[in-house]
C-alpha positions as CSV (number, residue, x, y, z in Angstrom):
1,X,53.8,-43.9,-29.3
2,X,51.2,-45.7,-28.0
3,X,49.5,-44.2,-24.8
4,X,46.7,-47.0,-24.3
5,X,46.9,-49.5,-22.1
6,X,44.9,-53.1,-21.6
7,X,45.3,-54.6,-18.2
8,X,45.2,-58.5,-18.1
9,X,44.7,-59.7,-14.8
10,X,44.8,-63.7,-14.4
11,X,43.6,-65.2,-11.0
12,X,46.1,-67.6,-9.4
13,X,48.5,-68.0,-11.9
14,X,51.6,-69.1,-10.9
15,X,55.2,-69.0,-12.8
16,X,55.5,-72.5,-12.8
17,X,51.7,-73.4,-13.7
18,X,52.1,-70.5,-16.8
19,X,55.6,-72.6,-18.1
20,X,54.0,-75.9,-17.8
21,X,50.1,-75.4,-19.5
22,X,51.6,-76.3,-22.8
23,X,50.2,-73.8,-24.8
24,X,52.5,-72.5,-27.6
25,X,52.0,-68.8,-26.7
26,X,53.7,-69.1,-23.5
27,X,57.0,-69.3,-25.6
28,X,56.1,-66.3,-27.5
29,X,55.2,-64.2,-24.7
30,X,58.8,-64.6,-23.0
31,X,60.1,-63.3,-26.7
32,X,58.2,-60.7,-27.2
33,X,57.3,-59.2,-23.9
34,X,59.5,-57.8,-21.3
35,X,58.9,-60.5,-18.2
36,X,59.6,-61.7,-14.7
37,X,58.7,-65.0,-13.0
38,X,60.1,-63.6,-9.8
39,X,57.0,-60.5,-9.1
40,X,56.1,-60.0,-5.9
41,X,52.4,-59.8,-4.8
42,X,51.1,-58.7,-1.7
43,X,50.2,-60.0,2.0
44,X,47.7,-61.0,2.1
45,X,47.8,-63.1,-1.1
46,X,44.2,-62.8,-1.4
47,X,42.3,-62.0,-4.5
48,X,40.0,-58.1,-3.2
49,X,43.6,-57.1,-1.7
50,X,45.4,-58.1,-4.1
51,X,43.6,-56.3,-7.1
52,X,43.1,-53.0,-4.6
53,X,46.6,-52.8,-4.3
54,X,47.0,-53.3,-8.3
55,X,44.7,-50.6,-9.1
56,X,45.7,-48.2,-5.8
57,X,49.0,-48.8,-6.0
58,X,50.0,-49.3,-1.8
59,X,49.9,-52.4,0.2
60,X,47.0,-54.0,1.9
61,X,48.4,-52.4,5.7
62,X,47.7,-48.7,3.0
63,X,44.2,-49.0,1.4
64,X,42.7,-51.5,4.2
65,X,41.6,-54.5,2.4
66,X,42.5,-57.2,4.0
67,X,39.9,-59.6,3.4
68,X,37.8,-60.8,0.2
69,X,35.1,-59.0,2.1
70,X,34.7,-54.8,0.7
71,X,34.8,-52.5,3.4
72,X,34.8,-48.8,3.0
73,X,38.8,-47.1,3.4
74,X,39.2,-45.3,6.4
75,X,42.1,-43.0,4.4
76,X,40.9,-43.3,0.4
77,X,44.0,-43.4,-1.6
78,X,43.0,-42.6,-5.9
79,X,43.3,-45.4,-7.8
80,X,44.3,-46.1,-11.1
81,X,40.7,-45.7,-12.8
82,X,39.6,-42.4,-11.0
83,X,43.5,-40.6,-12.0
84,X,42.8,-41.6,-15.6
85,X,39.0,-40.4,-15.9
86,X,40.2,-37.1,-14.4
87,X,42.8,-37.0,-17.4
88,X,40.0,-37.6,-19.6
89,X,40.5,-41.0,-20.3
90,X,37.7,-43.9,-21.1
91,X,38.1,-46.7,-18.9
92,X,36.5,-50.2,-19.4
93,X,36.4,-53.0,-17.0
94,X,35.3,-57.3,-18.3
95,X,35.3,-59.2,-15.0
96,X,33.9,-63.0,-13.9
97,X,33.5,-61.8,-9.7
98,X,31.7,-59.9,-8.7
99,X,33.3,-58.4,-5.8
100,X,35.7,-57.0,-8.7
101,X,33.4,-54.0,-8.7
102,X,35.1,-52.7,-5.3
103,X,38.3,-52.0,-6.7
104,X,37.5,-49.1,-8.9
105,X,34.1,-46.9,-8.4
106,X,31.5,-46.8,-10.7
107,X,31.6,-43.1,-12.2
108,X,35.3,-43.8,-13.3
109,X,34.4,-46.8,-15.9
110,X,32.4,-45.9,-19.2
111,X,32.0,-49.7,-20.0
112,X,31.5,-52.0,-17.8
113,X,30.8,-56.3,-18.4
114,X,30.0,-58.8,-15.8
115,X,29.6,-63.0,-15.8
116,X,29.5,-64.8,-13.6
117,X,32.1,-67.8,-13.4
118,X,30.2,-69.6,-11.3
119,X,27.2,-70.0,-12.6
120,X,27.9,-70.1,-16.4
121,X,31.1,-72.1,-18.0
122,X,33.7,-70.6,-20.4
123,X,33.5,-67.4,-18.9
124,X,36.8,-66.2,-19.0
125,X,36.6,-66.7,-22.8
126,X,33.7,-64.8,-23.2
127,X,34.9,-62.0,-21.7
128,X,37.9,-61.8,-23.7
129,X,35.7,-61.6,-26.8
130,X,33.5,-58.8,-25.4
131,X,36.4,-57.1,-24.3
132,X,37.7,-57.4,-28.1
133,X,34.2,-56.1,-29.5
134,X,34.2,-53.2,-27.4
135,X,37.8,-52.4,-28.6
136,X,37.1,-52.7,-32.4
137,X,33.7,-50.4,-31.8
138,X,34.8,-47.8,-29.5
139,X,38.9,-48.3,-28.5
140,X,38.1,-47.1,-25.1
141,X,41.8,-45.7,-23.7
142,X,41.9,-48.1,-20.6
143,X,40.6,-52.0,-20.8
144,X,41.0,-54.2,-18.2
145,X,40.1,-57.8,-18.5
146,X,40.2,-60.2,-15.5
147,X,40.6,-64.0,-15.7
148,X,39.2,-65.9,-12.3
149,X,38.8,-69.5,-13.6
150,X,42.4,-70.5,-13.3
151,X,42.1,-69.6,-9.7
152,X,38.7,-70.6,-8.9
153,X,37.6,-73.7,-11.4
154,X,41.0,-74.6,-11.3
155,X,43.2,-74.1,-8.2
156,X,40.5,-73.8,-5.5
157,X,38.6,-77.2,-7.4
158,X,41.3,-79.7,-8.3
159,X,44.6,-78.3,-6.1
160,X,47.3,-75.9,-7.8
161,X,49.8,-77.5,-10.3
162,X,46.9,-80.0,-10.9
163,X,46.2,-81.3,-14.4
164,X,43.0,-79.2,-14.5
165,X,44.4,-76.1,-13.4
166,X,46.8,-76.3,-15.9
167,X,44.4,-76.3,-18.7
168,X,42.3,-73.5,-16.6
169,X,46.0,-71.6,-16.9
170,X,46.5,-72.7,-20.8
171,X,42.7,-71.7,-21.6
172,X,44.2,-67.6,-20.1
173,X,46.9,-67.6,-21.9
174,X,44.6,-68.8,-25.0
175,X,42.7,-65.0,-24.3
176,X,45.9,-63.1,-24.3
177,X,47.1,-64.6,-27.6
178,X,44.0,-63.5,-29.3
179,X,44.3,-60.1,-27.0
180,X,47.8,-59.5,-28.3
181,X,46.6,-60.8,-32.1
182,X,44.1,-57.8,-32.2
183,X,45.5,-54.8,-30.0
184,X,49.1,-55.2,-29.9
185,X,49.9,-52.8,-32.7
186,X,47.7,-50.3,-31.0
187,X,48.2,-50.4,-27.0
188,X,50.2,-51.4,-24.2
189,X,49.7,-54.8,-22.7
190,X,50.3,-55.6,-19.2
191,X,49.6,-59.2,-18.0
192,X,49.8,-60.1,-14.4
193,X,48.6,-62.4,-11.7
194,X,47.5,-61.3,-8.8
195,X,49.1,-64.0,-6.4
196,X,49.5,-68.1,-6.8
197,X,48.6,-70.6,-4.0
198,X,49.4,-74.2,-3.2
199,X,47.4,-77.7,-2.6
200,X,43.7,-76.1,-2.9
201,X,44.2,-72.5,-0.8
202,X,46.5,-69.3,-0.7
203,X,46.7,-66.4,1.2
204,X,49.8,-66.8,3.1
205,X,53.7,-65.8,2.9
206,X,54.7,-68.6,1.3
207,X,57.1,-68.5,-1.9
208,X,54.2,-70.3,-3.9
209,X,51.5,-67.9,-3.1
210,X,53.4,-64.6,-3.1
211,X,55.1,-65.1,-6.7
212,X,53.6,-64.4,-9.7
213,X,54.4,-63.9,-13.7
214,X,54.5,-60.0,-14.9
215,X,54.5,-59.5,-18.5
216,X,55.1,-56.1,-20.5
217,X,54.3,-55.2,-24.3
218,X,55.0,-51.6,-25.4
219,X,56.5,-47.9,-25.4
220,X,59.8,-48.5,-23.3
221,X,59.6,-52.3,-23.0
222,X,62.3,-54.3,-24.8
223,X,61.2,-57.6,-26.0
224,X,62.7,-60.4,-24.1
225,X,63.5,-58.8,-21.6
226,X,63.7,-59.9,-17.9
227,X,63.0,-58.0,-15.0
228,X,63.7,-57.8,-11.5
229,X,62.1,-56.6,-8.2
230,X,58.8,-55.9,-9.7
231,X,55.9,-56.0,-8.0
232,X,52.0,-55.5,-7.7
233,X,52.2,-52.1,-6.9
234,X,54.8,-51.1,-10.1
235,X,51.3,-51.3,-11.9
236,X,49.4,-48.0,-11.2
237,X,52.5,-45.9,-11.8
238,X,53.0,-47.8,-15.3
239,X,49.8,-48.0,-16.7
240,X,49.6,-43.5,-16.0
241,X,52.8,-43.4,-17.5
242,X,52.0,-45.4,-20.6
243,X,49.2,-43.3,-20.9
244,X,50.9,-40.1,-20.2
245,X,49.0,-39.2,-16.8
246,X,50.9,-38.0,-13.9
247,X,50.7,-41.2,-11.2
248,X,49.0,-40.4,-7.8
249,X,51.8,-38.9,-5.6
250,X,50.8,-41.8,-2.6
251,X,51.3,-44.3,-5.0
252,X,53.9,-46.7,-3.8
253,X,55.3,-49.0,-6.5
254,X,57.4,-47.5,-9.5
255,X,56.8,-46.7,-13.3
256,X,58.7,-49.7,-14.8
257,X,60.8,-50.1,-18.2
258,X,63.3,-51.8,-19.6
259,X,64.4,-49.4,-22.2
260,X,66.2,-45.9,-22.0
C-alpha cells in the first residue's frame, strides 16, 4: 500500500487542449490512470478560489475566496495541509505564483519552493526537478507541485486552444511523465486542473471554463479507468484517504475510487 500522495496541479488546462498538445504521454496517462475529461471545477473559475477549494475541500460561497485577491475567512474551514501535519505528516509545496502561499499556512509545510513565472522562463520545469530532488533526499509524505505557465504564458498570452498554449500544456504533461517515471512505484499521483478558459480570459460558467482533466494513479484506482461526476472538491477527501488520515468532517467533495 502506498499512503503518499503528490498533488499535480496544472493552471488552465483544459480536456481538449491536454488531448491535442501532442505529446506521447497524454496516451499513456488515459492507460494507466484512472481519468475524467468531464471534472467539474468551481464558480468562480478563478485560479486563488479554485486552489482554496482543492485544498479546503467546499466551494468558493464556503471558504470565501472569491477573488485572486487573499482575504482572511470569516468561518476557517482545515484544509488539506493542516489535517495531514496534525497526522504527522511532511508536507512540501513547488509553486510559480505567488499568491499560492494563501491556500495552505505556513507551519503546515516543511518544504517549501518558490519561482517566479513571470519573471524567469521555464519555470514550471524547474520546479518539477526540485520537486524530484527533494523526493529522492528526503520523500516528504505530501508534495504538491503546481504548473501556472499553461494558464498564464499560454492562455492569458496567445488565447486558449492557441498553438502556444498547446505547447505550454505539452511542456506539463512533459513534468508529469518524468513525475510518474520517478515516484510512481512509491506514491499516489493525482493530476488536476484547476479550471480552463476561452479566447484570452476565464472565470465564468461557461462549459469551457468550468471543465477540466482529473487523473488518478494508485491504491484503489484501476488503470484506464473513467470516471464520472468528479469534482474539485473530491480532492481533499482523497488525498487523507490515500494517506490514511481521517478527512475534515466540513469537507464537501467525496473520497474517490474506482476499485472495490
Amino acid at each position: 500500500m502506498k499512503n503518499k500522495v503528490i498533488l499535480i496541479s496544472i493552471d488552465g488546462m483544459r480536456p481538449d487542449g491536454f488531448l491535442q498538445c501532442g505529446h506521447p504521454f497524454v496516451e499513456q496517462m488515459m492507460q494507466k490512470f484512472s481519468y475524467t475529461l468531464t471534472g467539474s471545477s468551481v464558480m468562480p473559475s478563478v485560479t486563488l478560489p479554485c486552489h482554496t477549494s482543492i485544498f479546503y475541500g467546499v466551494p468558493p460561497m464556503r471558504h470565501g475566496i472569491l477573488t485572486n485577491t487573499y482575504v482572511p475567512p470569516v468561518r476557517p474551514v482545515k484544509g488539506i495541509a493542516e489535517v495531514l501535519a496534525n497526522a504527522g505528516k511532511v508536507n512540501a509545496a513547488f509553486y510559480n505564483w505567488e499568491t499560492m502561499r494563501h491556500v495552505w499556512s505556513s507551519e503546515t509545510m516543511k518544504y517549501t519552493f518558490y519561482l517566479d513565472a513571470y519573471s524567469e522562463e521555464n519555470t514550471d520545469a524547474v520546479l518539477t526537478m526540485q520537486m524530484l530532488e527533494l523526493l529522492k533526499r528526503k520523500e516528504p509524505d505530501f508534495l504538491y507541485l503546481y504548473m501556472v505557465e499553461t494558464d498564464d504564458k499560454g492562455g492569458h498570452d496567445h488565447g486558449w486552444m492557441s498553438k502556444e498554449y498547446l505547447a505550454q500544456t505539452a511542456n506539463a504533461i512533459d513534468c508529469v511523465e518524468k513525475v510518474f517515471q520517478i515516484a510512481s512505484e512509491h506514491y499516489n499521483i493525482i493530476v488536476t486542473a484547476d479550471h480552463g478558459g476561452h479566447d484570452r480570459t476565464h472565470g465564468t460558467d461557461c462549459a469551457e471554463d468550468m471543465t477540466i482533466p482529473m487523473f488518478f494513479w494508485g491504491d484503489g484506482f484501476v488503470q484506464g479507468a473513467q470516471m464520472d461526476n468528479i469534482s474539485l472538491l473530491d480532492i481533499a477527501p482523497t488525498v487523507a484517504s490515500l494517506m490514511g488520515v481521517a478527512p475534515e468532517k466540513e469537507w464537501e467533495g467525496r473520497a474517490l475510487k474506482t476499485m472495490m
